[in-house]
C-alpha positions in Angstrom: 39.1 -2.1 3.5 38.3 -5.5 2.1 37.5 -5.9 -1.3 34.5 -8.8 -2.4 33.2 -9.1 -5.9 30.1 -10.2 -7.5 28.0 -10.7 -10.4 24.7 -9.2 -9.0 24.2 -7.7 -5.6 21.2 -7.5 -3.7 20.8 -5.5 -1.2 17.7 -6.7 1.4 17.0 -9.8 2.6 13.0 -10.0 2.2 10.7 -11.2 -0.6 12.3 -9.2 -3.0 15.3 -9.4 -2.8 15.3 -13.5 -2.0 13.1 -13.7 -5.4 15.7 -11.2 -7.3 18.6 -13.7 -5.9 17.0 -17.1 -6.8 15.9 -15.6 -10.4 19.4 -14.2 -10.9 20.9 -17.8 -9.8 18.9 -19.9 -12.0 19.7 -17.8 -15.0 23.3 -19.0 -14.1 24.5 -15.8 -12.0 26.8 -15.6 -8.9 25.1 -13.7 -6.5 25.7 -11.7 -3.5 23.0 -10.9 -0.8 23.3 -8.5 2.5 20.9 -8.6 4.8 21.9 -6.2 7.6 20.0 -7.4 10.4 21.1 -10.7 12.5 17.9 -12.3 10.3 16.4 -12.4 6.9 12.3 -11.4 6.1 12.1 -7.9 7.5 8.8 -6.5 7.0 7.8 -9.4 4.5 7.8 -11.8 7.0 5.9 -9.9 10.1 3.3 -9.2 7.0 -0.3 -10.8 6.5 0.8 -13.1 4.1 -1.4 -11.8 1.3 -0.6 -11.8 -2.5 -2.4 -10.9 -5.3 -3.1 -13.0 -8.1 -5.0 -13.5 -11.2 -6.5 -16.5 -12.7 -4.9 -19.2 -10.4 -6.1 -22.8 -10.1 -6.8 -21.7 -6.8 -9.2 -19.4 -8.0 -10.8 -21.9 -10.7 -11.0 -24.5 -8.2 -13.0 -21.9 -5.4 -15.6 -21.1 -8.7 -14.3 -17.5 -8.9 -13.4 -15.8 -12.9 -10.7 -13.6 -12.4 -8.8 -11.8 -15.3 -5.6 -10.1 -15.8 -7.6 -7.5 -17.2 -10.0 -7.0 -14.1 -6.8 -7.1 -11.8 -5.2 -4.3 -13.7 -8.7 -2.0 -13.9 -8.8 -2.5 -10.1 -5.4 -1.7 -9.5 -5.6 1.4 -11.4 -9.2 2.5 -9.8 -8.4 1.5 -5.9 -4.8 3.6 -6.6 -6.9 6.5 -8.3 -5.3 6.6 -11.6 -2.4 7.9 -10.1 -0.2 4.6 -10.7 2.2 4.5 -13.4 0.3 2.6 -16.2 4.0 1.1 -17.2 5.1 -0.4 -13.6 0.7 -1.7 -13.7 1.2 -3.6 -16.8 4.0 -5.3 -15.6 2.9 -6.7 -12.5 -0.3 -7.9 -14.3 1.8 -9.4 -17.5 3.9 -11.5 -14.6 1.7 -11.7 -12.1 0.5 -15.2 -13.2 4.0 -16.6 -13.6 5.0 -15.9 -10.5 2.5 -17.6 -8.7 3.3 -20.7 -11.1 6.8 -20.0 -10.2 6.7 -19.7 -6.4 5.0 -23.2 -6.1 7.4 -24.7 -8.3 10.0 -23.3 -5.9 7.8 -25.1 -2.8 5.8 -22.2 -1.2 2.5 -23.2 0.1 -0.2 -21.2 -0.5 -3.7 -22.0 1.7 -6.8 -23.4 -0.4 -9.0 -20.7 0.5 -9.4 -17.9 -1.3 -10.6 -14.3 0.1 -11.6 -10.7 -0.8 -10.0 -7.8 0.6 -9.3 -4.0 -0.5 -9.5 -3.1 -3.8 -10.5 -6.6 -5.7 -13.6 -7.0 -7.2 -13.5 -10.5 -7.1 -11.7 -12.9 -4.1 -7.9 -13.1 -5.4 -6.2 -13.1 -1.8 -3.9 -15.9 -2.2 -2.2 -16.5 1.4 1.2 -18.2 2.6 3.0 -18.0 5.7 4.7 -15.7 5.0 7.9 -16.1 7.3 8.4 -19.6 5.9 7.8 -18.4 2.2 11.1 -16.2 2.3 13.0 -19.1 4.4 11.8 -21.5 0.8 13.2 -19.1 -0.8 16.2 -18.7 1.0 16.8 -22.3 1.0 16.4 -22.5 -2.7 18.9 -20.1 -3.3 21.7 -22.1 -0.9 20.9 -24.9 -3.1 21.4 -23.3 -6.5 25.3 -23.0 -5.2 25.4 -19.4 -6.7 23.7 -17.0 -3.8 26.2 -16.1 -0.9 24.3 -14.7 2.0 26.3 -12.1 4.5 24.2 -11.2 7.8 24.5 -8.0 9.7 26.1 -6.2 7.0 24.4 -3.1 6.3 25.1 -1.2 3.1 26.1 2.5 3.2 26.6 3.9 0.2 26.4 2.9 -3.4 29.7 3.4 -5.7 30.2 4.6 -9.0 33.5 6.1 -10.8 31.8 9.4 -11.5 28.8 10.9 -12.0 27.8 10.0 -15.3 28.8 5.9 -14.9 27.3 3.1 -13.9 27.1 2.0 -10.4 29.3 -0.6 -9.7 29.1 -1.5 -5.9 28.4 -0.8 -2.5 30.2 0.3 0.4 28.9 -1.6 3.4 30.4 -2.4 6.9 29.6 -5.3 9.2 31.0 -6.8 12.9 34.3 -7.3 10.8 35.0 -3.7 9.3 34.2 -1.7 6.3 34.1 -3.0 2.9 33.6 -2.3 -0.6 31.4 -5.0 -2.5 32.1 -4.3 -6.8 29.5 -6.3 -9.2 29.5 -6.5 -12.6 25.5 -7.0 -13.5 24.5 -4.1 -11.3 22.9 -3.3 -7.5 19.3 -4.2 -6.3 18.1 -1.9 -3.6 15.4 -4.3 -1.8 15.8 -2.7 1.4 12.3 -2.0 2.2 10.9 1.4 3.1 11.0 3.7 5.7 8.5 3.4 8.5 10.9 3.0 11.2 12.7 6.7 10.5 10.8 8.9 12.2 12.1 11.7 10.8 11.5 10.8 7.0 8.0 9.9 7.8 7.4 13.3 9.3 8.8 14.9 6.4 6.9 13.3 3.7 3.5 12.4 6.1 3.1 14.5 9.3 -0.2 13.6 9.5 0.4 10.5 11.0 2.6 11.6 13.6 0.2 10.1 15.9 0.1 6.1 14.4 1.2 3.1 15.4 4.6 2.2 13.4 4.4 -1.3 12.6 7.4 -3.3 10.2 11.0 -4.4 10.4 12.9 -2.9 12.5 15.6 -2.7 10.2 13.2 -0.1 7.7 14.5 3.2 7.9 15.2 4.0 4.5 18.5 3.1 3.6 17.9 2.1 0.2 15.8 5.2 -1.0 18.8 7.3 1.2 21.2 5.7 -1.1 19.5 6.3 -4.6 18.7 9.9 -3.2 22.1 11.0 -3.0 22.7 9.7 -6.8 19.7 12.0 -7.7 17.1 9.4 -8.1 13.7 10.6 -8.0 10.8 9.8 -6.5 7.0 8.6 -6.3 3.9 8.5 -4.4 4.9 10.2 -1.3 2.4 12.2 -0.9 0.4 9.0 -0.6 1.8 7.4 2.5 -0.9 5.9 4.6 -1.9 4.2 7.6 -4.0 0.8 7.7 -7.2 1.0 9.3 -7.7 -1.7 11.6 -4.8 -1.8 14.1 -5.4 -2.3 17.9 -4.3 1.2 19.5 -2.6 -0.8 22.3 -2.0 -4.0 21.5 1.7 -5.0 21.2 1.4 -8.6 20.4 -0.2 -8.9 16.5 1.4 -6.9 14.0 -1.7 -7.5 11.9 -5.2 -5.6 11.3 -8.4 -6.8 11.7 -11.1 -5.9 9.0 -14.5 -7.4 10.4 -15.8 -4.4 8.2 -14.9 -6.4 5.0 -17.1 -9.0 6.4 -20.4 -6.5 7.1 -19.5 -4.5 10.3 -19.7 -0.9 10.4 -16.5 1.5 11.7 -18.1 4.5 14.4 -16.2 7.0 15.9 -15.9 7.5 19.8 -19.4 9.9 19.5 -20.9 6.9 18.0 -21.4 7.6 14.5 -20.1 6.3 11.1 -17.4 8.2 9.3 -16.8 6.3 6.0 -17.8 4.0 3.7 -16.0 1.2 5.1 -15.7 -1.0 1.9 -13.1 1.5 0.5 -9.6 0.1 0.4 -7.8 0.2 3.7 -5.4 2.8 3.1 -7.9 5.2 2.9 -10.0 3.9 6.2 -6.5 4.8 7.9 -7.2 8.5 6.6 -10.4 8.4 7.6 -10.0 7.1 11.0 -6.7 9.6 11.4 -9.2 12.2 11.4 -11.2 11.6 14.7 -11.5 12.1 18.4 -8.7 10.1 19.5 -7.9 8.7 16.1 -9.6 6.3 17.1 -12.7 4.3 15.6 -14.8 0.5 16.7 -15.6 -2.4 14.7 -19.2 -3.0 15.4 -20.6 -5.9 14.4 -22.6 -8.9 15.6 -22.9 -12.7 16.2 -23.2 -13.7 12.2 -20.6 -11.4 11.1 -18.1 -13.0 13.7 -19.3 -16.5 12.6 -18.3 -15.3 9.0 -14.4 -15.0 10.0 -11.7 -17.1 8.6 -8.8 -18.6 10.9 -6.7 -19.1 8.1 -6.8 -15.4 6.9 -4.8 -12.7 9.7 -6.9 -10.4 9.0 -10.1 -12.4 9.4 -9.3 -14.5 12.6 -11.9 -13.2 14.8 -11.4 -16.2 17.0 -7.9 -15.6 17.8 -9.0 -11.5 18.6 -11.6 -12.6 21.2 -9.5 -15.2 22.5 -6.6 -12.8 23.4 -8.8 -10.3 24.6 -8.7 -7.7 22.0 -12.5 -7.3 20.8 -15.2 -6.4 23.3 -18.3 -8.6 23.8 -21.5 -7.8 25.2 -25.1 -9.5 25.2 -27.2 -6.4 23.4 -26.0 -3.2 21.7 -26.6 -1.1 24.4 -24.3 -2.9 26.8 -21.8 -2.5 24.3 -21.9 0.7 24.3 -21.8 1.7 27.9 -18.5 -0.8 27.7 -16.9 1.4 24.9 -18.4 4.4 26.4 -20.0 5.5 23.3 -23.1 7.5 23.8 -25.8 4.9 23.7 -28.6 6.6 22.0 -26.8 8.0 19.2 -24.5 4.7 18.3 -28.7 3.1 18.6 -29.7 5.8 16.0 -26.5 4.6 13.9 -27.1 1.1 14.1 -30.6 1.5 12.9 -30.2 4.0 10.4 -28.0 1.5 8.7 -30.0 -1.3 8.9 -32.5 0.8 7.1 -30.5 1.4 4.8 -29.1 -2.3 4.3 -32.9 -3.1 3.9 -33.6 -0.4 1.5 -30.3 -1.5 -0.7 -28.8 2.3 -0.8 -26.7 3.7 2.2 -27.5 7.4 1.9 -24.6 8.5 4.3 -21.6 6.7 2.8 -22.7 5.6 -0.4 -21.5 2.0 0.5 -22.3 -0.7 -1.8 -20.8 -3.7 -0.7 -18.3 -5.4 1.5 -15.6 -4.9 0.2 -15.2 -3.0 -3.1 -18.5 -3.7 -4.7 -18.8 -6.9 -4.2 -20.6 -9.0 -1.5 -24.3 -8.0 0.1 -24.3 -5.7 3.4 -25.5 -7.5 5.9 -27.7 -6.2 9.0 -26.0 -5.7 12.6 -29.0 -7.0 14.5 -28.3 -10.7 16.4 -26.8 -10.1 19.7 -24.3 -10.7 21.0 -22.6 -8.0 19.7 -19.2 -6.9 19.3 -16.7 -4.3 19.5 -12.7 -4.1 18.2 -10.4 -1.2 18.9 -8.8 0.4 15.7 -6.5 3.1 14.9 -4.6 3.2 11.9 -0.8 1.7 11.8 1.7 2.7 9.2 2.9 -0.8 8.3 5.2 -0.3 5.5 5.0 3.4 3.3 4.4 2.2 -0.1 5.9 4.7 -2.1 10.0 5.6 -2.4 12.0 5.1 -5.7 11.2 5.7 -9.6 11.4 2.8 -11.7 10.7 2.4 -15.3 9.1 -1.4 -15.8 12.9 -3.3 -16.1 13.2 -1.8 -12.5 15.8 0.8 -13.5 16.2 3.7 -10.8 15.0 7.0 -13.0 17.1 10.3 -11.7 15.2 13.3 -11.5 16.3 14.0 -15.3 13.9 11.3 -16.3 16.9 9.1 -17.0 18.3 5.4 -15.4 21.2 5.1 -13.1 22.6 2.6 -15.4 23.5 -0.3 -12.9 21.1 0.1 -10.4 17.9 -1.7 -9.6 15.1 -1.4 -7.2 12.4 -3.8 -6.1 10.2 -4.6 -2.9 8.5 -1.8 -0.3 11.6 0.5 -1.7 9.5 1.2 -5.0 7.1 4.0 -5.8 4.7 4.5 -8.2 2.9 0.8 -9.0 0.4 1.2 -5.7 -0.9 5.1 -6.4 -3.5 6.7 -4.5 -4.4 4.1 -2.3 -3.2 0.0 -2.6 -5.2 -3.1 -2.9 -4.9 -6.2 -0.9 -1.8 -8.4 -1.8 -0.5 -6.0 -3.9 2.8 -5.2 -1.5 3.9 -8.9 -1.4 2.6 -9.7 -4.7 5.3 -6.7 -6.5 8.1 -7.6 -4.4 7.9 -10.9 -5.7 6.5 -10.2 -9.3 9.5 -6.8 -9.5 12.5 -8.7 -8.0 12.1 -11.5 -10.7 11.7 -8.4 -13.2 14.8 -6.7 -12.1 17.0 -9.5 -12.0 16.1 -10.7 -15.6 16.9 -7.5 -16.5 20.4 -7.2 -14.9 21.4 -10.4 -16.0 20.2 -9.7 -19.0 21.4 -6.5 -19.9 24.8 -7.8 -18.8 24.8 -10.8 -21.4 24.0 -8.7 -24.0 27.1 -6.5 -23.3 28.9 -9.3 -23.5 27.6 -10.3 -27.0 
């Protein structure tokens, strides 16, 4: 078996762990980065390219007061106070500073600014996202301190006993098995677990039925890893679908969310099911529970005018253009083309607008857009339009504990001294539910945090 050695290892070749490497080089580390499949960005790069950040120039320039306060209160409310407070206050306190320091790296972030689940005020901040991890990459080839090694997949993670630090992995590539030893510790950014069938239907049967969205390469080796050390774990009980995936389309790995721009979600007997300005995550539930699993975007000529081509999410045009949302001159038409029973979705449609008039949506309780903010907005100038959703698990938000220096915690409430977590692996930041940006934004924001504190911790054992 051949022997390499390290500083810092990362383990996962996305957002997190590119920003762990880079942060970990410019603090003067030798780093060490496996990526086990043939290419780096897993389920960062296929995402919407959405991050979430307060009180940007972006935002000031766009007219829009954010705080890091008002970030934090969302994230706790849209993740029903069931985050941990610790891993929520250290997101927001370097949140800000890791926007600044992603531009200063060269990522380009779009001028326009959007709202999305769980923000009370527009603080979507969108890249491309693809090309921000290949910045980063390239930033860390020219700090002269990160080695990269492709299609070398990490096994198992090495310690002398059970009560020492990790020092290593064990990983094997086209070449044979080796063991990797580094001094500063082990990041686990391997993303989550969506692509393991079998761990999803342990932890979330419930969405045996949804379309499985992410890298291919997330099946849970990281959180398999820590497991077997005793490392405990968060938030799976909350692993969720996102509302607003075509059931059968195999070509966009993104949602569509014309309800955060007024439409309404019905089911297939033509009827609302949910307040459709609640975060996402829980639209997934929502829509998990009907005929089919199934539910239609219904909206109409203004609300498709009011998309953005810029935002994945929002780029109506593209839909329509690909075939994906149904079109049709009146709402009756419409529904005979979705085979929805016509006079109840008419009874629906009307009932709403009612209630849009009236200010006060009786059914749902729905007050806004998205999250409390923005006006509803009548469904009532043809043409008219439908789009497909189900609810696709595109990443499963929950896995390891971490205290807020990204320590694993065993299930002894203590660290694995020497190992690290950041990116989709984490649990316990998103909670109940998750807000917009928030899943980019932490791997980011947490591999920064966890190489400081590797680096750091090391340093000062050398002192």
């Amino acid at each position: 078996m051949r022997t390499l050695q390290t500083e810092f290892l990362v383990a996962g070749g996305g957002l997190a762990g590119f920003a762990a490497a880079l942060e970990a080089a410019q603090r003067g580390a030798q780093v060490l980065l496996l990526e086990k499949m043939n290419e780096t960005g897993g389920s960062s790069a296929m995402s919407g390219g959405c991050l979430a950040f307060a009180g940007t120039d972006l935002q000031r320039a766009a007219g829009v007061a954010d705080s890091s306060e008002l970030l934090r209160r969302d994230l706790i409310e849209v993740g029903q106070h069931d985050n941990d407070p610790a891993l929520v206050d250290a997101y927001v306190s370097h949140q800000l500073e890791t926007y600044e320091w992603l531009r200063q790296q060269g990522v380009q972030f779009s001028p326009s600014i959007e709202s999305s689940s769980g923000q009370s005020v527009p603080r979507v901040h969108t890249v491309d996202p693809a090309d921000m991890v290949r910045t980063l990459a390239a930033r860390c080839r020219e700090t002269g301190r990160v080695r990269v090694l492709m299609s070398t997949r990490a096994r198992r993670l090495v310690r002398r006993d059970e009560s020492s630090a990790v020092t290593g992995v064990l990983a094997e590539n086209a070449e044979g098995a080796l063991e990797i030893q580094a001094r500063d510790g082990v990041l686990l950014a391997s993303g989550g677990f969506c692509r393991n069938a079998q761990l999803v239907n342990r932890f979330a049967p419930q969405y045996a039925e949804a379309v499985f969205v992410g890298g291919e390469g997330n099946v849970g080796d990281g959180l398999l890893m820590a497991w077997k050390l005793g490392a405990d774990l968060r938030d799976m009980a909350y692993i969720k679908g996102t509302f607003g995936k075509h059931p059968v389309d195999t070509h966009n790995n993104h949602s569509c969310l014309a309800v955060y721009k007024g439409a309404i979600a019905v089911n297939q007997e033509g009827r609302r099911f949910v307040d459709e300005s609640i975060s996402y995550k829980l639209l997934g539930d929502a829509v998990m529970r009907q005929s089919y699993h199934t539910g239609y975007q219904i909206f109409d000529q203004p609300i498709f005018d009011s998309g953005d081509d810029r935002v994945r999410i929002l780029d109506f045009g593209r839909r329509m253009e690909e075939g994906l949302i149904i079109k049709a001159d009146t709402l009756e038409a419409l529904a005979r083309q979705i085979e929805v029973p016509w006079d109840t979705l008419r009874e629906t449609v009307e009932n709403y607008n009612r209630a849009v008039a009236a200010g006060h949506d009786p059914e749902f309780g729905r007050d806004g857009l998205v999250h409390h903010q923005g006006a509803l907005r009548r469904i009532d100038q043809g043409p008219f339009y439908a789009y497909p959703s189900t609810a696709a698990v595109f990443g499963t938000y929950c896995g390891l504990r971490v205290d807020a220096r990204m320590r694993v915690i065993d299930v002894f409430d203590e660290p694995i001294q020497g190992l690290f977590a950041a990116g989709e692996v984490v649990g316990g930041f998103h909670g109940g539910a998750y807000m917009t940006g928030s899943a980019l934004g932490k791997a980011a924001v947490f591999g920064r945090l966890a190489a400081r504190n590797a680096v750091r911790a090391e340093a000062a054992l050398a002192a």
